[in-house]
N, C-alpha and C positions, 0 to 999 in steps of 0.2 A: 383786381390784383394782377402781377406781372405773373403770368402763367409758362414764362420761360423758365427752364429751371436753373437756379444762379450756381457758378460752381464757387466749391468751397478749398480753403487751402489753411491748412491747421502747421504750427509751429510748436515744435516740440522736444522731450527729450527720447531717445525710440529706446527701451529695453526689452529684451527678451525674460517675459515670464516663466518662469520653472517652478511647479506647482506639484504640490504633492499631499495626502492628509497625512499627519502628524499626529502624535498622543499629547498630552499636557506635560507626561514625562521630560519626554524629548525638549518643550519648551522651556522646560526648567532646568535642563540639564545645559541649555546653551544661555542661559538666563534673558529668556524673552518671555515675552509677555502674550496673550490671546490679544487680539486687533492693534496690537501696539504695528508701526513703524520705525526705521531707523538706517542708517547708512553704514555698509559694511566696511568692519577692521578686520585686523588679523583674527581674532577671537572668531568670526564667523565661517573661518577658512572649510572648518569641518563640516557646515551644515550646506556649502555649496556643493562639498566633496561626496556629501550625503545624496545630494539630488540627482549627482551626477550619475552619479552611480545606480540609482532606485530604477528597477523595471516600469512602476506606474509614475514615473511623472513624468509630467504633460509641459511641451513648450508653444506660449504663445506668444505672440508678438504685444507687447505692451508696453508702458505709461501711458499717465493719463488721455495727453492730446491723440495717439495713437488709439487707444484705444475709443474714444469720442468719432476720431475719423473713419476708422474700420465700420462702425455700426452706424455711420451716417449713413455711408457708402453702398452699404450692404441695401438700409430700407428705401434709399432713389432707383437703387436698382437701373444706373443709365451708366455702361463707362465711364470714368475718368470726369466721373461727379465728385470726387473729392483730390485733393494732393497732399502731398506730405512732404515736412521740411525735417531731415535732422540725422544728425550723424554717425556713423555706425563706426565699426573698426572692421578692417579688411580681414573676416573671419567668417568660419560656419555659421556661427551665432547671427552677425551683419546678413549673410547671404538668408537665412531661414527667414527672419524679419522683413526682407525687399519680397524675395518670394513669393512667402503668404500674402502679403499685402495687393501686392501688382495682380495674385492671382483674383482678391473680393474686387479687383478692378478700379484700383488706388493709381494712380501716378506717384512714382514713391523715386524721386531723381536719385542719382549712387553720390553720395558726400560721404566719402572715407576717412578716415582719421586714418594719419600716416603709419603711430604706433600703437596705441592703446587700443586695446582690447573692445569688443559692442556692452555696452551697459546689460547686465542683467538684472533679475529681480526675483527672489525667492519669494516664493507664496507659499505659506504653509498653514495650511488649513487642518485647523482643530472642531472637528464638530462642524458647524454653519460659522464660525470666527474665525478671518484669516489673519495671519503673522506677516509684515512684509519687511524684507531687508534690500535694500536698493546697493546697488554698486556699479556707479554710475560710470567710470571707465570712460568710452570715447561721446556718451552721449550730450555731457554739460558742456561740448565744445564744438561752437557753433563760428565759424566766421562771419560777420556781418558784412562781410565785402563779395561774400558767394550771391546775394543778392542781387547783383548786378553783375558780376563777372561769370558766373554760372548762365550758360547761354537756357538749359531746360529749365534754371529755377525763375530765372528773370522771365521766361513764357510764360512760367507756371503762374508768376503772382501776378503780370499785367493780366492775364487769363480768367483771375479769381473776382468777385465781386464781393463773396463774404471771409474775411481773412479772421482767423484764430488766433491765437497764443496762449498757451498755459503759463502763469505766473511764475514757474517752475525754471521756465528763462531767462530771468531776469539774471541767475548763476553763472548763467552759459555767455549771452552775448546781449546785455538789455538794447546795446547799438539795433539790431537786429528789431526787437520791435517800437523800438523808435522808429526805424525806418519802414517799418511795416503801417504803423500808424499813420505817419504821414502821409505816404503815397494812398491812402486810404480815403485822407481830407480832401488831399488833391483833387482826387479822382473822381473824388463822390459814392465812395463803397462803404460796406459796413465791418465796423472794426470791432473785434469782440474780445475779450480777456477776462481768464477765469483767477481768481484769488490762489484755487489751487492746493494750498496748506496752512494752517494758523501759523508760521512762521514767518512765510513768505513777507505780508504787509510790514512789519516791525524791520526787518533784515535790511527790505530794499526802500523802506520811507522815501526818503527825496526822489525816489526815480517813482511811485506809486505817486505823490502830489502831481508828475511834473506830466504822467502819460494819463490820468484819470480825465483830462479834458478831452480827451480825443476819443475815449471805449464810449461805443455806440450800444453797447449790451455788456454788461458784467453779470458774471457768476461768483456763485459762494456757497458755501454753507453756515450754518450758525455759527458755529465755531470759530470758523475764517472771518465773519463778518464781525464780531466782538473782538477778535483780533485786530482788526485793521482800526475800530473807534480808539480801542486801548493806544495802539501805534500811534496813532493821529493825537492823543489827546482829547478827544471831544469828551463832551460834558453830556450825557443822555438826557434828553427831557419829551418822555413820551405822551405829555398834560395833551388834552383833546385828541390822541393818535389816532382814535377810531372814528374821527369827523371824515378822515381820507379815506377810508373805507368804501369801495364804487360797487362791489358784489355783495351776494344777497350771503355769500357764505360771511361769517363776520370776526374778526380779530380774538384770539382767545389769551385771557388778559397776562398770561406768561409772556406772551410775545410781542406785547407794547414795547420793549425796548429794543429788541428788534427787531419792529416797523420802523423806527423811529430811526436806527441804524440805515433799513433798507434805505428811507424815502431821502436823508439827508446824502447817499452816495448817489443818489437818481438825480440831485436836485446839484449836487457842486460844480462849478465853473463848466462849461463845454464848448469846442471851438463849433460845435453846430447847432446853435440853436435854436434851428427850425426841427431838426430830430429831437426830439427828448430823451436822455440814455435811459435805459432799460436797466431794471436789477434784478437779478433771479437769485432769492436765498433757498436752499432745501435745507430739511431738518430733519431726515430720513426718513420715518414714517409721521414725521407730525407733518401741520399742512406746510407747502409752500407759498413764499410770499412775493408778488409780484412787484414792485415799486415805479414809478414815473417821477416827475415833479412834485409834483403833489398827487397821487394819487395813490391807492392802495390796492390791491385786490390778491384774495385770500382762497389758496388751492388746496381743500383736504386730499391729502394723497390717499389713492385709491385703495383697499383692504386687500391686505393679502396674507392668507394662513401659514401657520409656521411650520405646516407640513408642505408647501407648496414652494418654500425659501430653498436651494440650495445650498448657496453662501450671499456673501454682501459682496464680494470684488467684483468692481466695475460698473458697481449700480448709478455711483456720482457720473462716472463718464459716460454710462449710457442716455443717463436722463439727458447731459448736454447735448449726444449723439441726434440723438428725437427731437431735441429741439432745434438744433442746426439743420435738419433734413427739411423739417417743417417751414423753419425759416427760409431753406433754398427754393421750396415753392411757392414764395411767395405770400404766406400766412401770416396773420395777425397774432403779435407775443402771447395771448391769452389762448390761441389753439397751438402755439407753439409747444407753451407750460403742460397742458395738459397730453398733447404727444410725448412728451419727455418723460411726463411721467408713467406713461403704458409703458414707454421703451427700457426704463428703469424699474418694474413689475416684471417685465417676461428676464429680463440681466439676473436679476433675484432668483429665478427658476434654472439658472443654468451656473455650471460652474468655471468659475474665473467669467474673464470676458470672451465668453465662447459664441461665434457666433453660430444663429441656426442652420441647421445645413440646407431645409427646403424653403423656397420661395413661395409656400401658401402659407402665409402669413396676412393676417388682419390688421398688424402694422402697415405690413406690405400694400397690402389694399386700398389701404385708407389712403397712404398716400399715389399711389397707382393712378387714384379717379383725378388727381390734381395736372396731373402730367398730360403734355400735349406735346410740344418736340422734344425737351428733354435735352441734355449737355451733350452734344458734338461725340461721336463715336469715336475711338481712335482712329487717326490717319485723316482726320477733317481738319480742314485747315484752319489753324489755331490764329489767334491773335499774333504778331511779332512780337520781341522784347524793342521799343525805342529807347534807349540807356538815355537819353537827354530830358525825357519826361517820366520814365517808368519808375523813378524810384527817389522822387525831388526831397531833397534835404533843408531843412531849414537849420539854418546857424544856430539857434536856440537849443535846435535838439540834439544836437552834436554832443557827445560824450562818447571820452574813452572807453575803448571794450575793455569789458572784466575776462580775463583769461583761468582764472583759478573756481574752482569748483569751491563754496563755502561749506566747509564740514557739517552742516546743520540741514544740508537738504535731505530732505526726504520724499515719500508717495504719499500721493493725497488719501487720506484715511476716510473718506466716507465721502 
């Protein structure tokens, strides 16, 4: 394997987390629900005014993609092993978010929204169940043209070899990874995109048909993956499913139809196909399901006591986190799945997506023994951006940006 370690660059929406527990009263009094999500209105003015206010809550830097690249970032343990793409508002909130980041040793370029406010996100954690309200502000606005004209981000992504995108952008500027896509095939890099919410697939259909030929790796969870057959129409037929079965662990017969899900998103149209795309479905604590072309293989996630659970936020982002890390040194998807899933075990023991503060970690180590030079230190001379090859468009992909934020986004719930 390539024991150079590949750097990573994640597309996203960036909010600021504000965390606090909460009684079930209170949930009831603002009419939310335990694990629910949802996009904030006027009605929620009081529970942000509540946070603001609260001696114990806690701010951290999150959504999804951000939160996946923080904890990448953290277990390569090599500078400026990951980058961050996404837009804040010229605010304390923007500046806390860059901050934190740059300090886990993130490249986190400055893309300000002129007026709007940085996105936040109330976390309110009832017991081990958190409540999340998004209010997305300047972060669902993404310009697709900063790509090229942006002299640090155009570095950034000639720079990257494994490129992100949370489904979550499809809101913001799907232009954006259209062109992230491309330059991807061009190049010869691997292009990865997560489902992100069961809304997502259904909302942005036609642009999910038209960029699935190009994702080198998809994510999901159950939810999101019955989402997207339902959007698509497909007809499920999971007759012989356990024939693809390549592990000695073996399909448990609830989840025939989605194997049958997984293997048919592995298996649809792809502009590479000498790579076969990857599908990673999780199911929280049931196994995970790995998909190829034809192939299967089936991950019981690992046991963990309910006195040992903190909360659940950020366990979805963390398992992708473990698995991107794993991927940057060069690992095979099956030690990828199973890093992801330690890294989404130790997320469960801490609260919010908190990262740890000491570096003797057995995550850490594990991937430690992989490393030999490791991603360029800051001040090492970086790739250039060539704007004439760095970010090649093809006609086909060409679509207007969407500028308006669709009232139905919300945070990835598991």
């Amino acid at each position: 394997g390539d024991k150079r370690v590949k750097r990573v660059l994640g597309l996203g929406n960036p909010l600021l987390d504000v965390s606090d527990k909460v009684s079930d009263a209170f949930l009831r009094k603002h009419e939310l629900v335990r694990n629910g999500a949802c996009v904030a209105e006027a009605k929620h003015d009081p529970v942000f005014e509540y946070l603001r206010l609260s001696p114990t809550a806690v701010t951290i830097p999150g959504g999804s993609c951000l939160n996946t690249l923080r904890l990448a970032q953290w277990l390569c343990q090599i500078p400026s092993a990951t980058t961050y793409l996404g837009t804040v508002g010229n605010d304390e909130y923007g500046r806390i978010i860059r901050q934190e980041s740059q300090a886990d040793g993130m490249i986190f370029p400055l893309l300000l929204h002129p007026t709007l406010p940085t996105g936040t996100c109330a976390v309110l954690i009832a017991d081990k169940d958190r409540t999340l309200i998004a209010n997305l502000a300047a972060s669902v606005y993404f310009d697709h043209s900063t790509l090229e004209a942006n002299q640090d981000v155009c570095d950034a992504v000639v720079a990257s070899e494994i490129l992100y995108c949370e489904g979550f952008v499809f809101n913001a500027s799907p232009q954006a990874i259209f062109n992230l896509a491309e330059h991807a095939l061009v190049e010869k890099k691997t292009f990865i995109l997560n489902l992100s919410a069961a809304f997502v697939p259904g909302l942005h259909k036609h642009y999910w048909v038209r960029i699935l030929p190009y994702v080198n790796h998809l994510f999901g969870n159950h939810e999101e993956a019955f989402a997207y057959s339902a959007a698509m129409g497909w007809k499920i037929d999971s007759e012989g499913i356990e024939d693809h079965v390549i592990t000695h662990n073996k399909l448990a017969p609830e989840d025939h139809d989605l194997a049958a899900i997984a293997l048919r998103l592995a298996s649809e149209y792809t502009h590479t196909p000498l790579a076969p795309r990857i599908v990673v479905i999780t199911q929280g604590a049931r196994a995970t399901i790995l998909a190829t072309r034809n192939t299967l293989s089936i991950f019981p996630t690992p046991l963990i006591t309910d006195s040992e659970i903190v909360d659940t936020n950020g366990s979805g982002d963390a398992f992708v986190g473990g698995y991107l890390a794993m991927l940057a040194h060069g690992a095979r998807p099956t030690e990828c799945v199973l890093y992801g899933q330690k890294a989404a075990r130790e997320m469960l023991k801490t609260s919010g997506c908190t990262l740890p503060s000491t570096q003797d970690s057995d995550l850490i180590k594990e991937l430690s023994i992989r490393d030999t030079t490791g991603a360029p230190a800051p001040g090492s001379p970086r790739p250039s951006c060539n704007r004439s090859r760095a970010l090649s468009i093809s006609a086909s992909v060409h679509i207007a940006m969407e500028t308006s934020c669709n009232s139905k986004t919300a945070l990835r719930t598991s």
